[in-house]
Each structure stands twice: as C-alpha cells, then as structure tokens.
PASEBA-1860 file (N, C-alpha, C; in nm, 3 decimals):
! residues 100
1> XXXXXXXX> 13.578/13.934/3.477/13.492/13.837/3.415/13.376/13.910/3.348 ~ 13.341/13.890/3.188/13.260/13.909/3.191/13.121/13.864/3.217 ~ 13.000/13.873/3.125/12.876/13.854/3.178/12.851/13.749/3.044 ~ 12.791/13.664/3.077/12.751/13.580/2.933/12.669/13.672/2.819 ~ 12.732/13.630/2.744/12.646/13.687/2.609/12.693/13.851/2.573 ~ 12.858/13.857/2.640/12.823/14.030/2.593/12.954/14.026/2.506 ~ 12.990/13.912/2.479/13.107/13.891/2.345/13.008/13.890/2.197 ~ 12.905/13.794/2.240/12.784/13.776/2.133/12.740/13.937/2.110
9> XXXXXXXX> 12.711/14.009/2.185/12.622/14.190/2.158/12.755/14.232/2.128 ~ 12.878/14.241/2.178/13.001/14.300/2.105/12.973/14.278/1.965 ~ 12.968/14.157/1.953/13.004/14.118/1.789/12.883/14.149/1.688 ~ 12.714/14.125/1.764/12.628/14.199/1.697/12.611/14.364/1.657 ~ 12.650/14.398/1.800/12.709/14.573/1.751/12.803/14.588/1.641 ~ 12.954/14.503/1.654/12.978/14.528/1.524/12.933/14.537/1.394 ~ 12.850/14.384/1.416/12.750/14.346/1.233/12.674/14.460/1.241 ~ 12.644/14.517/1.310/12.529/14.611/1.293/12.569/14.744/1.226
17> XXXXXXXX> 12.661/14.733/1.198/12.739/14.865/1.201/12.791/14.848/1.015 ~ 12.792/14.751/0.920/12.761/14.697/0.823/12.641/14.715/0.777 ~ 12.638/14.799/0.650/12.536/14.914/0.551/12.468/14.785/0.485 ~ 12.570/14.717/0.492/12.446/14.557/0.404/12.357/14.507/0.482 ~ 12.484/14.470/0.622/12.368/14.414/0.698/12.250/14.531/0.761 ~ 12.277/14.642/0.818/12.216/14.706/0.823/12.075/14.768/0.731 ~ 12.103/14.791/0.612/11.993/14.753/0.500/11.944/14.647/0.507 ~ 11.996/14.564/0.556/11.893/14.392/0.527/11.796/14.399/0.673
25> XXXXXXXX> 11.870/14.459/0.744/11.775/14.405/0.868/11.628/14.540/0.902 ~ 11.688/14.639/0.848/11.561/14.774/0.820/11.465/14.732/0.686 ~ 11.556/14.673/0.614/11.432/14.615/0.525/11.337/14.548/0.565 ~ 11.373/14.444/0.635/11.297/14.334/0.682/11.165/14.406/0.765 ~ 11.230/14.480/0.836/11.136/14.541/0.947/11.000/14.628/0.882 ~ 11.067/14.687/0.791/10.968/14.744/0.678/10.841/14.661/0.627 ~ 10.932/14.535/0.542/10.849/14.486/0.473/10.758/14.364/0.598 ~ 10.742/14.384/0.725/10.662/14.305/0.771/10.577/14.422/0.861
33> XXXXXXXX> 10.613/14.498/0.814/10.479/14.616/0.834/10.434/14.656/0.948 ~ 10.563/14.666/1.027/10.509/14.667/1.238/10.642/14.766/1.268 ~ 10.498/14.881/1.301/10.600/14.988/1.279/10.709/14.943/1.463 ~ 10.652/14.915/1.511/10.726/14.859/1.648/10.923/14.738/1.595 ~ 10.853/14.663/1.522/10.925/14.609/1.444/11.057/14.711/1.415 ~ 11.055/14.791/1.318/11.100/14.904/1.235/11.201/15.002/1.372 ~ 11.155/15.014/1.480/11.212/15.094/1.590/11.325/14.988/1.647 ~ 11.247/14.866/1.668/11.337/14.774/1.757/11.486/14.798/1.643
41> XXXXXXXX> 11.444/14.743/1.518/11.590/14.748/1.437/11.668/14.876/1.411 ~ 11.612/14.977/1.368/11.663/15.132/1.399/11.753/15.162/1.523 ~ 11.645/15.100/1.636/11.713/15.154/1.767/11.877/15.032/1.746 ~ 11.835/14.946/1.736/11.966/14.858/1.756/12.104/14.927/1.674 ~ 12.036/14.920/1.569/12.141/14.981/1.454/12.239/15.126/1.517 ~ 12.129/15.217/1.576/12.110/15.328/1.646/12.245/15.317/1.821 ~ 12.213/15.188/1.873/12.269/15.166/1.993/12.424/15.117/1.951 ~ 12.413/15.071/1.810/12.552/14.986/1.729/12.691/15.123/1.749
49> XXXXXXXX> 12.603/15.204/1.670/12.707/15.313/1.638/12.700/15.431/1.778 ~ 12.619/15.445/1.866/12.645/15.513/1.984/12.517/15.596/1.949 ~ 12.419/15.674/1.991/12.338/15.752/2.046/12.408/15.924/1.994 ~ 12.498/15.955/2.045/12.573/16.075/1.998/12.608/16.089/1.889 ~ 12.690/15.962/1.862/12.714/15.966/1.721/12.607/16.002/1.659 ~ 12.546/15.906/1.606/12.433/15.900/1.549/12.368/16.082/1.538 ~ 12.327/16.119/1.686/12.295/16.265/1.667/12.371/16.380/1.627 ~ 12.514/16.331/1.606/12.585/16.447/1.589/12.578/16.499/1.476
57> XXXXXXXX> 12.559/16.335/1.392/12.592/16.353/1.241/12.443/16.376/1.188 ~ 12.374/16.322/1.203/12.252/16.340/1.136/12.105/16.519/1.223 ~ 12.213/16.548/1.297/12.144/16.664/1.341/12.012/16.671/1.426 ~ 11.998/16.538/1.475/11.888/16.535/1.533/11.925/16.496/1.678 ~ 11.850/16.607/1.788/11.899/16.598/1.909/11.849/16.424/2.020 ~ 12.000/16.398/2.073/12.004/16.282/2.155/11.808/16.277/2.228 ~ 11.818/16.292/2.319/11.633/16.326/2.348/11.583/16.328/2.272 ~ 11.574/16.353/2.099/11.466/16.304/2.027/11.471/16.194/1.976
65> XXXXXXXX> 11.620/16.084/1.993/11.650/15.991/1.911/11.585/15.934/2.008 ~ 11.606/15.936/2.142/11.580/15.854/2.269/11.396/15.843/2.235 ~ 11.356/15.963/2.258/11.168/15.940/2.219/11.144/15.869/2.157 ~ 11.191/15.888/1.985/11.129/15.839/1.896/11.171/15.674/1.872 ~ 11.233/15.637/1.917/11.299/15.461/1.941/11.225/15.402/2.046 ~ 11.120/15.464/2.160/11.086/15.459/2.284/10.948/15.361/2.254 ~ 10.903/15.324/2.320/10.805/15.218/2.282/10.710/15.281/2.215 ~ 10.645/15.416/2.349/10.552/15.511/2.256/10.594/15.580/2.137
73> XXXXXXXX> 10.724/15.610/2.052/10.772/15.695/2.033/10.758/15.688/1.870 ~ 10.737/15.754/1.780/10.697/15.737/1.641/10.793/15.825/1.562 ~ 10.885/15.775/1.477/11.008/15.840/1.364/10.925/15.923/1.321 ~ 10.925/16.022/1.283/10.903/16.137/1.111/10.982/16.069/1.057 ~ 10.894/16.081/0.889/10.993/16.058/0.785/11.097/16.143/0.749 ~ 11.121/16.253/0.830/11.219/16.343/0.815/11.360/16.278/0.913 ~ 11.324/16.277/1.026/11.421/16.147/1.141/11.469/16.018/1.073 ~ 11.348/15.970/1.030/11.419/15.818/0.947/11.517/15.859/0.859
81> XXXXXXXX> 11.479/15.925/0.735/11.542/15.993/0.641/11.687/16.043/0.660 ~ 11.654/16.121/0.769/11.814/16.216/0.852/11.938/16.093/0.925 ~ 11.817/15.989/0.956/11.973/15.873/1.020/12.011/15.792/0.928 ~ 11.864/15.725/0.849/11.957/15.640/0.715/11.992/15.689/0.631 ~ 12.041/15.789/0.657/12.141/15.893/0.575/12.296/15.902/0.618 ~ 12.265/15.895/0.796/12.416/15.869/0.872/12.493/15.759/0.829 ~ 12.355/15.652/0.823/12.389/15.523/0.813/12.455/15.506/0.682 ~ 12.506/15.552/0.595/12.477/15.578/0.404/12.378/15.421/0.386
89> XXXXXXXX> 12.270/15.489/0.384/12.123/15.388/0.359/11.991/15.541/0.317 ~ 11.950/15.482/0.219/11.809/15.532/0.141/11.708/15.462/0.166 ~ 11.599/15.575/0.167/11.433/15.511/0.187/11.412/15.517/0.027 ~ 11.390/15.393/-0.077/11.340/15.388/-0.213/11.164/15.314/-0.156 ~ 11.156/15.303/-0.302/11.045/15.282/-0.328/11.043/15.172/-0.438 ~ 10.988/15.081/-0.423/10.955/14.925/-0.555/10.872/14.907/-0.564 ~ 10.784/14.836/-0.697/10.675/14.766/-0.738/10.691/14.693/-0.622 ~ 10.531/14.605/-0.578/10.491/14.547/-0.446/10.498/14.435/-0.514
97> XXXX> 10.584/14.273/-0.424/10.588/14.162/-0.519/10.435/14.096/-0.513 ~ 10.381/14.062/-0.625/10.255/13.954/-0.588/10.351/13.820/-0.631 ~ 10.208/13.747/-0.564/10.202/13.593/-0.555/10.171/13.575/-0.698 ~ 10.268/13.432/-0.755/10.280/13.422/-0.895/10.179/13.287/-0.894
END
C-alpha cells in the first residue's frame, strides 16, 4: 500500500522533469524576487531528476547541490548557470514589463 499523495509527487516529479514546465516554474520564482522562492523550485526540479544525476552532469559536487538548495544555502551564478544547463534551460535577460 502506498502512502497518500505519492502517485500525485510521482507524477509531479515527472512534470518536473519537462524543460517547459520546468522553465515556467524557475521563471516564476525569479520574477517574484524571493531568492528562497528560486531554491524551493530548483531544488524540486533538482529532486525530479535525482541529486546525482543532476551532479554528474553539470559537475558540481552532490554536497554542494545539497548546501546550496538548503535553507541557509545561496546558488552562485556559476551553480545556477551549470544546472540550467543540465536542465537544457538559459539564464536570459528582458526589458522589465511596466504598467501600461
């Protein structure tokens, strides 16, 4: 038997694992400006595809993925850069929208 709700995290790990959805949901985190925000979705994205994975490919050791996802724990833009790279996802840059 399982446990309630772990067909639901099966199936969110999968979506998570989707470069669209994945871009949509690091965007979001971005554009509401909490860098706490920004970790929670990373780390998820991060927990989607496995921890190893993740470090194998993007070269950055398991213990630093673990820190920097950690409540205290703060990405370099070199770390962000190096996983949404695993992820095939880019850090760009856009005009800021104003209020019309």
């Amino acid at each position: 038997m399982s446990a309630k709700g772990s067909s639901f995290n099966d199936y969110l790990e999968e979506r998570l694992k989707d470069p669209e959805l994945a871009c949509h949901f690091i965007a979001e985190a971005i554009e509401e400006n909490d860098p706490d925000y920004l970790k929670v979705a990373l780390g998820e994205i991060v927990k989607a595809y496995g921890v190893a994975y993740i470090s194998e490919q993007s070269g950055i050791g398991r213990q630093t993925i673990y820190k920097m996802l950690s409540e205290k724990g703060n990405p370099t833009h070199k770390n962000l850069v190096a996983i949404l790279d695993t992820l095939g996802l880019e850090l760009t840059v856009r005009p800021k929208k104003t209020a019309s």
